[in-house]
C-alpha positions in Angstrom: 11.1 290.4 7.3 10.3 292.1 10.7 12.7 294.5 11.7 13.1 293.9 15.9 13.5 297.6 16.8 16.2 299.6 19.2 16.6 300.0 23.6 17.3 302.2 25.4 21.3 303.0 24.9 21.9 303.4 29.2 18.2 303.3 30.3 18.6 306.9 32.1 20.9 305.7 34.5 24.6 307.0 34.2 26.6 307.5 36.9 27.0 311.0 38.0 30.2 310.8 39.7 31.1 314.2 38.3 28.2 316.0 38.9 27.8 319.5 39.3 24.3 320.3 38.6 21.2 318.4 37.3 18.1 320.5 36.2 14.8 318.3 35.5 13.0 321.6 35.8 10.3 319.2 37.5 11.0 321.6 40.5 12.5 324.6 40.8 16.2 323.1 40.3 17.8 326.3 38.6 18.1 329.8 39.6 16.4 331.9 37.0 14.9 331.4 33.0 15.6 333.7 30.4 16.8 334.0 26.5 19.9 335.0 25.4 21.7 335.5 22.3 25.3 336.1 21.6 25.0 338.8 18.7 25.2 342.1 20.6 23.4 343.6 18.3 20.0 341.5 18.6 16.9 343.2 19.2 17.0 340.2 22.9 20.2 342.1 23.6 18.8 345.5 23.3 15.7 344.9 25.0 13.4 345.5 22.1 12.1 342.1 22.6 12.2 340.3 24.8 11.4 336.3 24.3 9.1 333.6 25.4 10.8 331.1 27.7 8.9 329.2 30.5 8.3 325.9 32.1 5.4 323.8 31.1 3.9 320.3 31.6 5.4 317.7 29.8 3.3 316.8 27.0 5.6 315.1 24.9 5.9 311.9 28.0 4.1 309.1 25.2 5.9 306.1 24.7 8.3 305.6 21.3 7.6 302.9 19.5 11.0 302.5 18.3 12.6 302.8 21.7 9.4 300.7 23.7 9.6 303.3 26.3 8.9 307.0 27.5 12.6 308.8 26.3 11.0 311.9 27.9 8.5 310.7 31.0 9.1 313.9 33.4 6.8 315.6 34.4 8.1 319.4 33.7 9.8 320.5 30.4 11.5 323.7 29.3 9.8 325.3 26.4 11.1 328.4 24.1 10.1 330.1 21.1 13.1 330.2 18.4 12.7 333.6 17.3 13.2 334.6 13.6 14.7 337.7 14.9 17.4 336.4 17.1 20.7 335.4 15.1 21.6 331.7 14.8 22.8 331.7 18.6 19.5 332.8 20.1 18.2 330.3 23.0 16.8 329.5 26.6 19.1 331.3 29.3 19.4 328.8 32.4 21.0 330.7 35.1 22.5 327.5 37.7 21.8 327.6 41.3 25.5 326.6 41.8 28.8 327.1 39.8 30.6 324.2 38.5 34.0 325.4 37.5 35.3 324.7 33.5 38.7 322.9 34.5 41.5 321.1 31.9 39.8 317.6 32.5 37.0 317.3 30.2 33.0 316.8 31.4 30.1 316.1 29.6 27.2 318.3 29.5 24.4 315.9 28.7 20.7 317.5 27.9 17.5 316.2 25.9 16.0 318.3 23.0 12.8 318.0 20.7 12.4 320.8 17.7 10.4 320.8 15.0 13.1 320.3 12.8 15.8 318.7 11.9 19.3 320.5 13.0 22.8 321.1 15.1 22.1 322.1 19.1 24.7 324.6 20.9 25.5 325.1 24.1 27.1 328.6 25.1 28.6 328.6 29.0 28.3 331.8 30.5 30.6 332.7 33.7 34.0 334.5 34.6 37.4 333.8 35.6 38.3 333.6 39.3 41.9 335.7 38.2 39.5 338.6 36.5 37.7 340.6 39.2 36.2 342.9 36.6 34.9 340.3 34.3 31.2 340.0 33.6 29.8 336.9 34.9 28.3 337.3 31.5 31.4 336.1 29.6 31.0 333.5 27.1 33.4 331.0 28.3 33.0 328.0 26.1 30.9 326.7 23.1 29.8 323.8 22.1 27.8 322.4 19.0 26.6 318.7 18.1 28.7 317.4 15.1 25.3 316.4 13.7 22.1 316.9 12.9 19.4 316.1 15.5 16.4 314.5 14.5 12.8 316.4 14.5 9.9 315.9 16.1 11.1 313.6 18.9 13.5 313.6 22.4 17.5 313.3 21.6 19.9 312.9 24.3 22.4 314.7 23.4 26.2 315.0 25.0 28.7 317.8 24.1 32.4 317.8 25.7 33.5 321.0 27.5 36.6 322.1 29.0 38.7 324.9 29.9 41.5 326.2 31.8 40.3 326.0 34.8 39.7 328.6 37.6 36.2 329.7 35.4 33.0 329.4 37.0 30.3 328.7 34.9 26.8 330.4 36.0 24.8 330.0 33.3 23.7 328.1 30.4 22.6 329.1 27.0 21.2 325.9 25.5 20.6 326.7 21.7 17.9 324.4 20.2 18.2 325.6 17.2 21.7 327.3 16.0 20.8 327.3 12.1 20.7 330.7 10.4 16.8 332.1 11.1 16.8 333.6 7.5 14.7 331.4 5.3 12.2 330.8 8.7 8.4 332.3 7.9 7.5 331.2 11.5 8.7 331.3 15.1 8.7 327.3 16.2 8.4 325.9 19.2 11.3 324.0 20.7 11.5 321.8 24.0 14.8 321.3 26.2 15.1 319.1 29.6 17.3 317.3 32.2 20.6 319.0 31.9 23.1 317.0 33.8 27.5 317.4 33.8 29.2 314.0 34.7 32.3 312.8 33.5 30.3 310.2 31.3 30.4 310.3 27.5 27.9 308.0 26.9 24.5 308.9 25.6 21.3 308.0 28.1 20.0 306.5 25.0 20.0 306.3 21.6 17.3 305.4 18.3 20.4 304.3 16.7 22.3 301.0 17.2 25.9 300.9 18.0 25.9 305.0 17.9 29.1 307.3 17.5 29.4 310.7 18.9 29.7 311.9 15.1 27.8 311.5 11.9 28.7 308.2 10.6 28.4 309.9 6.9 31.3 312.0 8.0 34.3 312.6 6.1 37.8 311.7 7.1 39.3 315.5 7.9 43.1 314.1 7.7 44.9 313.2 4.8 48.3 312.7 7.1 46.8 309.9 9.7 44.6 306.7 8.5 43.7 303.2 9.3 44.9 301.1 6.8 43.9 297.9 8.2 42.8 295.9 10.7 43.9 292.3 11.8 42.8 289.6 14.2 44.6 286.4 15.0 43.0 283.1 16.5 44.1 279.6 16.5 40.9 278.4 14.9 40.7 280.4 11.5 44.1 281.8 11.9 44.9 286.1 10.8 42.4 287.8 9.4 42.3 291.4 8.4 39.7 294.2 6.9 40.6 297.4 5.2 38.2 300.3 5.2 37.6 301.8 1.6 39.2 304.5 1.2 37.2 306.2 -1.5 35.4 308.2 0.2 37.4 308.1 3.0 34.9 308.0 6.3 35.4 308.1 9.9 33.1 305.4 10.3 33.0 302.3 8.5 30.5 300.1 8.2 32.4 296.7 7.3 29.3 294.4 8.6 29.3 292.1 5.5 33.0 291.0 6.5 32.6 288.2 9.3 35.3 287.1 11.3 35.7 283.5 12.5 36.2 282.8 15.7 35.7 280.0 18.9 34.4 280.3 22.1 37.2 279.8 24.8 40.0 281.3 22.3 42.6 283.8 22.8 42.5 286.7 19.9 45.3 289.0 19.1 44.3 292.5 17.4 46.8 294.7 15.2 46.0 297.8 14.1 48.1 299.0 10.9 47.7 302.7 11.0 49.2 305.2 8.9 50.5 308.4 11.8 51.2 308.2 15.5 50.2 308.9 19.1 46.8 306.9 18.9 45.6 303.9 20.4 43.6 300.8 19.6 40.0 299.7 21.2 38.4 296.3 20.6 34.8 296.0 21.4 32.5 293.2 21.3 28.6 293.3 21.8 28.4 290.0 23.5 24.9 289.8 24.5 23.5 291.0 21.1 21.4 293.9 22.6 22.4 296.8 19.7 25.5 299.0 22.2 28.7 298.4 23.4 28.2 298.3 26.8 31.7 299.6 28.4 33.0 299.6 32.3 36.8 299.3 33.5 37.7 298.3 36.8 39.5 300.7 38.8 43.0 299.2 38.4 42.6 299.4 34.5 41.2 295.5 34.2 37.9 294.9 32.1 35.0 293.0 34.3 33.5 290.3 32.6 29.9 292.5 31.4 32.0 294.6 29.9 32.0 294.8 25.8 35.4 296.7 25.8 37.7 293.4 25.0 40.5 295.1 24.9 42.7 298.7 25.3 45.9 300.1 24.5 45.8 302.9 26.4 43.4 304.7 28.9 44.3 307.3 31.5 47.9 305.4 31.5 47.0 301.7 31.7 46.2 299.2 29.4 43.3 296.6 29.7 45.7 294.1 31.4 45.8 296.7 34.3 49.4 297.2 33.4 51.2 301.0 33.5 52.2 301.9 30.1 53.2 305.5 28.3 50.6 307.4 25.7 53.1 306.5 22.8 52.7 305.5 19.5 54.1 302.3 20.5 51.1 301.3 22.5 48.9 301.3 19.7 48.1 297.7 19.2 46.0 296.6 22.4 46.9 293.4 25.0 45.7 289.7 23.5 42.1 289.1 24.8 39.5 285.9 25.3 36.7 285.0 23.7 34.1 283.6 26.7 34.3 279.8 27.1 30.5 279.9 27.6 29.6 282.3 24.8 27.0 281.5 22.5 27.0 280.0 19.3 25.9 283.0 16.9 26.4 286.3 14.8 27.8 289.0 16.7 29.1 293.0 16.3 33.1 293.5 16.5 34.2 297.3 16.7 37.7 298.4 16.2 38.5 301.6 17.4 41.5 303.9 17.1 41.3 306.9 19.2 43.0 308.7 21.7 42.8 307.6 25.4 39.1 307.0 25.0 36.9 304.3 26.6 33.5 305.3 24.9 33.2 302.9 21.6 31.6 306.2 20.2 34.9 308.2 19.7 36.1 310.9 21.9 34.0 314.1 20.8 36.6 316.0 22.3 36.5 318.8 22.4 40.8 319.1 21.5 41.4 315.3 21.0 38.3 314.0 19.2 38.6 311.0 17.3 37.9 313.0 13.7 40.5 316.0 14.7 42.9 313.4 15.5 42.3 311.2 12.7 41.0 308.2 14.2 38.7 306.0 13.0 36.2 303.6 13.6 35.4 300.3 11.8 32.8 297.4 12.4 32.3 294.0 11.7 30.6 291.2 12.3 31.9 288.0 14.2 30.7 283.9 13.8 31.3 282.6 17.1 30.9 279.2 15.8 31.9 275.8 17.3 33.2 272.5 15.6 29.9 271.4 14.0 27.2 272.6 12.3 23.4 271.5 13.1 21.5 270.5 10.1 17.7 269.8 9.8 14.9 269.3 7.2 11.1 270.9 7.0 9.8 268.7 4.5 6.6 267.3 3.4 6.3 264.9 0.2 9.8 263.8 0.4 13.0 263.9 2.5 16.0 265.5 2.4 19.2 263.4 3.3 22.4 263.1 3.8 24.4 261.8 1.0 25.0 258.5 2.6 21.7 258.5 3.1 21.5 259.7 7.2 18.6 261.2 8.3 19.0 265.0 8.7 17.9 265.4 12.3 20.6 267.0 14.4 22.7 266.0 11.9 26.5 267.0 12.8 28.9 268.1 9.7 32.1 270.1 9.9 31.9 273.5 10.2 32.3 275.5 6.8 33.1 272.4 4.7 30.4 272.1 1.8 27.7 269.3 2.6 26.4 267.3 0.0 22.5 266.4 0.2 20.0 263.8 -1.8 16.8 264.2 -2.5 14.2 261.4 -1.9 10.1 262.4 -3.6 7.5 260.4 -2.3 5.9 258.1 -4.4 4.1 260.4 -7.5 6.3 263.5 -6.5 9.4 264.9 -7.9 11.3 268.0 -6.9 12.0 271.6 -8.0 15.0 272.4 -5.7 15.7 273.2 -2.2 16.1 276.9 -0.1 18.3 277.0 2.4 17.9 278.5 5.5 21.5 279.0 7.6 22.7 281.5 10.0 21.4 281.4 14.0 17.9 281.9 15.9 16.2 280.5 12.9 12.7 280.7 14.6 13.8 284.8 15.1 14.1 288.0 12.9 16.4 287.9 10.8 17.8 290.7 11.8 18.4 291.8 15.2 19.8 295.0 16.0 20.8 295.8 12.6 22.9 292.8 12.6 21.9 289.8 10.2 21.5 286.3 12.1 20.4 284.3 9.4 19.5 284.0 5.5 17.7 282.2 3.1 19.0 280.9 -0.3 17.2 278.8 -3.2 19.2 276.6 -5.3 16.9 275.1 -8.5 17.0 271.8 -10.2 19.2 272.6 -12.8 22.1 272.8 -10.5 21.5 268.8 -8.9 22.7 265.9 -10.6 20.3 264.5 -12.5 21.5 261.1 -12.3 22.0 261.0 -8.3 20.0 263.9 -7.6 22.4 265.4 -5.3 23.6 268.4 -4.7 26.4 270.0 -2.8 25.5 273.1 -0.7 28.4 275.4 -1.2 30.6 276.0 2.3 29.6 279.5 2.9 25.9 278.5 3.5 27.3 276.0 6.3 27.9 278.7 9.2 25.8 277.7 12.2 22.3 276.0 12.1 21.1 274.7 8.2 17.6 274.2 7.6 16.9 272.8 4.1 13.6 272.7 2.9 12.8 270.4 -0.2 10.5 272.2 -3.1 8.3 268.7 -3.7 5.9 269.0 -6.2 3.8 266.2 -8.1 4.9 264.8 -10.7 5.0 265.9 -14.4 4.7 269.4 -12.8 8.1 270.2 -13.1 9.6 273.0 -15.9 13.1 273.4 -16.4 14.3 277.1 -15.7 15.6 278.6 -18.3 20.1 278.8 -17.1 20.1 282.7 -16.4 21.6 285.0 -18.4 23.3 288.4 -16.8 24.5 289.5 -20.4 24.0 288.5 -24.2 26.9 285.7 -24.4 28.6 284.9 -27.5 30.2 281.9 -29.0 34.1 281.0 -30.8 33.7 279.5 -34.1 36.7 278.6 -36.4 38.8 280.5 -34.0 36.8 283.5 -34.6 33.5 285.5 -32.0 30.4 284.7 -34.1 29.0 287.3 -36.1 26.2 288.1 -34.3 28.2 288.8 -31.4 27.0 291.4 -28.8 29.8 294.2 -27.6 29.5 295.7 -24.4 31.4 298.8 -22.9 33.0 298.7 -19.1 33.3 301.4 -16.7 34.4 301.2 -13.0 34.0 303.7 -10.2 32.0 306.8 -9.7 34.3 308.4 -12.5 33.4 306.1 -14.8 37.1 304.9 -16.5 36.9 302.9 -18.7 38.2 299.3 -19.5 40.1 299.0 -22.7 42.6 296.1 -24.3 46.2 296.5 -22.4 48.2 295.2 -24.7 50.9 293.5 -23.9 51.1 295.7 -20.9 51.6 294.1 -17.1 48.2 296.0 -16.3 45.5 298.0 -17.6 45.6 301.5 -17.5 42.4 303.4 -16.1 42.5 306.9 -17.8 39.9 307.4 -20.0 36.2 308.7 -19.0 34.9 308.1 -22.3 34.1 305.4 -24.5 34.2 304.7 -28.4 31.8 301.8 -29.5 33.9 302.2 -33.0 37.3 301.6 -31.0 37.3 298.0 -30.6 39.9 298.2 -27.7 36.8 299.4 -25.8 34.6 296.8 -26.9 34.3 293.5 -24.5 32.0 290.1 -25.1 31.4 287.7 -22.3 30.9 283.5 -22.9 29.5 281.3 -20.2 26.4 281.8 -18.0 25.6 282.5 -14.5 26.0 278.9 -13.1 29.3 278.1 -15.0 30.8 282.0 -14.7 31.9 284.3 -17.6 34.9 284.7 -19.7 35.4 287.7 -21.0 37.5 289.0 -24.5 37.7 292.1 -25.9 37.3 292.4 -29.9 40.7 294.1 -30.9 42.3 291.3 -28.8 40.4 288.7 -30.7 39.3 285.4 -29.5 43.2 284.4 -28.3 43.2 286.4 -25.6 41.2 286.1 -22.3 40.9 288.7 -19.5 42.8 286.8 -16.5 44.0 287.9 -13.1 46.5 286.1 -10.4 44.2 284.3 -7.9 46.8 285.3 -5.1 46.0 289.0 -4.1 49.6 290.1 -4.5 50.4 293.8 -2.6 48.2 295.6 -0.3 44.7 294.5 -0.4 45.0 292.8 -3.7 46.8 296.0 -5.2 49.4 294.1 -7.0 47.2 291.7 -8.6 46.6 293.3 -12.2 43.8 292.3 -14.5 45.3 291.5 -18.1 44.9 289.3 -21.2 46.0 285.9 -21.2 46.5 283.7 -23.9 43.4 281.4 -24.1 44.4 278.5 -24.7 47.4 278.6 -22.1 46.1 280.6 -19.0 49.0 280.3 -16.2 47.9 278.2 -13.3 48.2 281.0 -10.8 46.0 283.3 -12.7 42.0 282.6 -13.4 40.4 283.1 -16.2 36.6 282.6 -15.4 34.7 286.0 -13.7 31.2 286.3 -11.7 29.3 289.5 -10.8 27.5 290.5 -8.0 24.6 293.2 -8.2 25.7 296.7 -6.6 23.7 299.5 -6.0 25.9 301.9 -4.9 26.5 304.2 -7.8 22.8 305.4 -7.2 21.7 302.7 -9.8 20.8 298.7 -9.9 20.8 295.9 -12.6 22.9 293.7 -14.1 24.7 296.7 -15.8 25.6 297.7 -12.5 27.8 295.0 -10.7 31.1 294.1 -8.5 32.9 291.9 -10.6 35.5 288.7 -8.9 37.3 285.8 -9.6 35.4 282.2 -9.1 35.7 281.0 -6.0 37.0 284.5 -4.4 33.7 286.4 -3.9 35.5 288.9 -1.1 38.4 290.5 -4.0 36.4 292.9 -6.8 38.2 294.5 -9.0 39.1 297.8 -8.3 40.8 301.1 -9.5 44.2 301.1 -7.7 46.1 304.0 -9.0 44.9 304.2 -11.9 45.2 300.4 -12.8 42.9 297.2 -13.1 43.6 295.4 -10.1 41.9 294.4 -6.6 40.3 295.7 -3.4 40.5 292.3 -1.3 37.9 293.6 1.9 34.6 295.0 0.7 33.0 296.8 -2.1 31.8 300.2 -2.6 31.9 302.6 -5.7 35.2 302.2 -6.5 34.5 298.4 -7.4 31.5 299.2 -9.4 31.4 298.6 -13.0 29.1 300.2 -15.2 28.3 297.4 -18.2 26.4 298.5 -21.2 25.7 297.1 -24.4 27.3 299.1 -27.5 26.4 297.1 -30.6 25.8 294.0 -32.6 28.4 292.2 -34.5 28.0 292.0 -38.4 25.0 290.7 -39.2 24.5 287.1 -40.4 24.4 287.3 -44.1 26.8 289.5 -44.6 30.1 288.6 -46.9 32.4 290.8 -45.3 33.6 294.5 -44.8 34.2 297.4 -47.6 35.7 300.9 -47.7 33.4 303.7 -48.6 36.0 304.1 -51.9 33.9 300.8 -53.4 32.2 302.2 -56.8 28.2 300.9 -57.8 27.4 300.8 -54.0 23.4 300.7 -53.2 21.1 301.3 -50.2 18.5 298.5 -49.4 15.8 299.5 -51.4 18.5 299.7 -54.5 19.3 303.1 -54.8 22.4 304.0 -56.0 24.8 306.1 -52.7 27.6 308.0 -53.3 28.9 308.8 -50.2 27.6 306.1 -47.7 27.6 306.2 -44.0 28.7 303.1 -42.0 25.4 300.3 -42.4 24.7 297.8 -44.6 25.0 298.0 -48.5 24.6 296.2 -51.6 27.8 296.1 -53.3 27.8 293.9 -56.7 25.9 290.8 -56.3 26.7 290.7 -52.0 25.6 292.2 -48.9 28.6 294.4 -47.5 28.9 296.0 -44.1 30.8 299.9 -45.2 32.6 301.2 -42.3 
């Protein structure tokens, strides 16, 4: 799989309506160089050294391979030496030719770096207020620092918010390459700073990232008082549908890509936000022509052009996106309806939801007093199906053909969009068949990912799962989203060898209304904490308390019956074989909260509840396998279970940790042979080999003329 790899985010050309100075340091665009440091006490403050700082010829101009261009092609760059001596705020003094004066309104101070090493930039402002005729125009006035690390060894744009209350004139700039603490450095590094520019433009001049925030999208959530709960569109076509960001950890950024919204071109959309606080407001982006940003402009009444991914706004600088006057309330916090293009097309595309505070950037307002992670905002993408009535379905085949089930040639062949299509296979003469792979998605011919965003896959379905007497087979609904390609596996015949039905765990079987005896016993855990599952009763849910398992309790002992292609149903052994584990296939509360996991009777399972699970492998516990998996109702592969509040139940939109079971085998049943089970009190009791044991551990024994198991 090729990988197609990132633009440029704004292609170096932001407006600089705001401008106060711009330094390419290609001429002689600034007043005076120096270094600076902000610890009085520094050997640079003192004037025992005094720091290497100059402007050289750009040697670091070569073309990025990820970016396809020169981030950096100028032909002057500003170098300085991070000393080991200077304190953690020790950098390049740029003294401006001109002032620009620190007002209330926020600017952008935008600047590239390249260090050696991974780290946070800062930017000190040095000036002095207007009110304060005895203040040094050596006052540090404001400070700035990147929420994140900056990557080594190549250009960053970087862009840091600054603000103040006004009548401060800012003379000089202390750009900080490198503000980590110079302790654990053994040698003085090189670092490499250029084109300083202020504008009222948030928006990185480009990015190696796709659809970039201002902050780390690993961040934490800093507010336990303000949250998105959820998010919900509305559409005629597929009617509401919703996503909830997991909430364990909680994350300022979440990346929801593997939910995809259905929607039509030429359709109007409705967006609510359910969010847990006040005084926010809601963004809806869409990255219409695929090319990895959300490209944003508003029209100067408050309307969105038609290039502009920005779909919709609640609230910016006291409009909303309909052009319409409205207040900075809470009540504003679910944006105006918008329309999907009538000439959009057909394919897989990036949704952002965004709440923020009177913020058009779709990277979060960095602030620097109303960012989006101070606030508690949040921002949460997903991926959208612009899909029309129809899907497109062809065949690659040699050997044989592949058609419909009526027996229509699979050319252009129309079929209902996300309605499972049943297909017959047809060997040539001396051939017979193996199975099919499916390829479905958009831009078949193309990567298969495009700007981090998946446009098509590829599925196999074997033999086993066709009819045998037909030899048909029905392609499940969620494989027909756009374009199908189906590929017959021909192959001559007497060639073929039944695959084995696959096997995630050892299954058991009910005999005589009793698990046979050389049943295998698993343990379950869920979550990063590891609680474990264990028999409820006849409780209305399963308590999650315990972090440790017994393999000799039998409430904590499970067994699973079925296979992969037919699903699982699981008992647990102190239940017995009566009782199955069953949940209600409606997700009942928030998110599937509600709907508790329990034991059913077997042989009378409610109809509302199912009683037959699947598994998915997950990774994200830092470990893969089948002992590592989401687990779900049939037929319901977006709700896992889940720990909420301490109970069995759901999480409805996406997986994570927290819908993660651990499943390990604990032991083998009795062994076959054996008459039954004896107390250690039994008298004549012998080991294997026929010596006599007085005090036995648990195993196998002979006791009289049988084979006992002694627990």
């Amino acid at each position: 799989m090729k990988i197609k790899n990132i633009i440029a985010l704004a292609a170096l050309t932001l407006p600089l309506s705001a401008a106060a100075q711009t330094i390419t340091f290609d001429t002689e665009d600034y007043a005076s160089l120096g270094v600076y440091d902000t610890w009085e006490e520094s050997p640079f403050r003192t004037g025992k050294l005094s720091g290497n700082v100059a402007v050289i010829n750009n040697h670091l101009n070569q073309v990025d391979e990820q970016l396809g261009t020169a981030p950096n092609p100028s032909s002057k760059i500003l170098a300085v030496q991070r000393s080991r001596f200077g304190s953690n705020t020790f950098g390049a003094l740029v003294k401006l030719n001109e002032t620009f004066e620190l007002t209330p309104t926020t600017k952008y101070l935008h600047l590239m770096v390249n260090r050696p090493y991974a780290g946070r930039v800062m930017v000190v402002g040095l000036g002095k207020r207007r009110d304060r005729a005895g203040q040094s125009p050596m006052t540090e006035q404001f400070w700035a620092m990147t929420m994140s690390k900056i990557p080594a060894n190549r250009w960053q744009d970087i862009v840091l918010p600054i603000k103040g209350n006004g009548g401060i004139d800012i003379n000089s700039l202390v750009i900080i390459p490198d503000c980590e603490s110079p302790h654990a450095y053994t040698a003085d590094e090189m670092c490499y700073i250029d084109n300083i520019e202020i504008n009222d433009n948030s928006q990185v001049r480009f990015s190696y990232e796709f659809y970039p925030t201002y902050f780390d999208k690993n961040a934490n959530h800093t507010r336990n008082d303000r949250w998105t709960t959820s998010v919900a569109i509305n559409a005629a076509s597929a009617g509401t549908q919703s996503v909830t960001p997991p909430t364990n950890p909680k994350r300022a950024y979440s990346d929801m890509t593997s939910k995809v919204f259905l929607l039509k071109p030429g359709e109007n959309v409705t967006t609510t936000f359910t969010y847990q606080g006040g005084w926010m407001h809601g963004y809806v982006y869409l990255d219409k022509n695929n090319n990895g940003k959300f490209d944003v402009t508003i029209n100067d009444n408050g309307t969105l052009p038609t290039e502009s991914d920005l779909m919709a706004y609640a609230y910016y600088k006291g409009k909303n996106s309909l052009g319409n006057t409205v207040s900075e309330s809470a009540s504003f916090l679910n944006p105006p309806a918008f329309t999907i293009p009538a000439d959009m097309p057909e394919g897989f595309y990036r949704m952002r939801f965004k709440v923020d505070w009177d913020h058009q950037d779709a990277g979060g307002n960095p602030g620097p007093t109303n960012s989006l992670i101070s606030n508690g905002g949040n921002i949460i993408d997903v991926m959208v199906n612009i899909h029309g009535d129809n899907c497109t379905v062809e065949q690659a085949n040699r050997n044989g053909d592949v058609v419909a089930a009526d027996g229509s040639a699979l050319s252009g062949y129309k079929t209902p969009f996300g309605q499972p299509f049943t297909i017959k296979m047809k060997p040539e003469q001396g051939f017979e068949y193996a199975g099919i792979i499916v390829k479905h998605g958009y831009n078949l011919s193309g990567d298969s990912i495009v700007n981090d965003n998946v446009q098509w896959r590829k599925q196999r379905f074997p033999r086993r799962l066709f009819d045998e007497t037909n030899h048909t087979f029905t392609i499940p609904a969620e494989c027909m989203d756009g374009i199908v390609e189906i590929e017959g596996l021909f192959i001559e015949n007497g060639t073929y060898v039944p695959e084995k039905e696959p096997e995630r765990y050892e299954t058991t079987l009910i005999k005589n209304g009793e698990f046979v005896d050389t049943t295998a016993w698993y343990t379950m855990q869920i979550g990063q904490s590891g609680y474990v599952l264990t028999n409820p009763g006849t409780a209305t849910y399963m308590s999650l308390s315990l972090t440790e398992f017994d393999i000799e309790n039998d409430a904590h002992l499970w067994c699973f019956i079925g296979n992969e292609n037919v699903g699982y149903q699981i008992y647990n052994k102190q239940a017995g074989p009566t009782k199955v584990l069953a949940a209600p296939k409606q997700m009942l509360g928030t998110t599937g909260g509600s709907s508790y996991v329990v034991l059913k009777d077997a042989d009378a399972v409610p109809s509302d509840y199912c009683a037959t699970w699947r598994f998915l492998d997950s990774s994200d516990l830092g470990s893969s396998g089948p002992a590592y998996a989401y687990m779900y109702e049939d037929g319901n592969q977006a709700a896992a279970v889940n720990n909420r509040d301490g109970r069995l139940a759901f999480w409805s939109t996406g997986k994570d940790k927290g819908s993660t079971l651990r499943i390990f085998f604990a032991k083998k049943g009795q062994p076959t042979g054996i008459q039954g089970v004896v107390s250690k009190s039994e008298e004549k009791i012998y080991d294997l080999s026929g010596r006599r044991v007085t005090n036995p551990e648990k195993g196998v024994y002979v006791v009289g003329p049988q084979k006992r198991y002694i627990k």
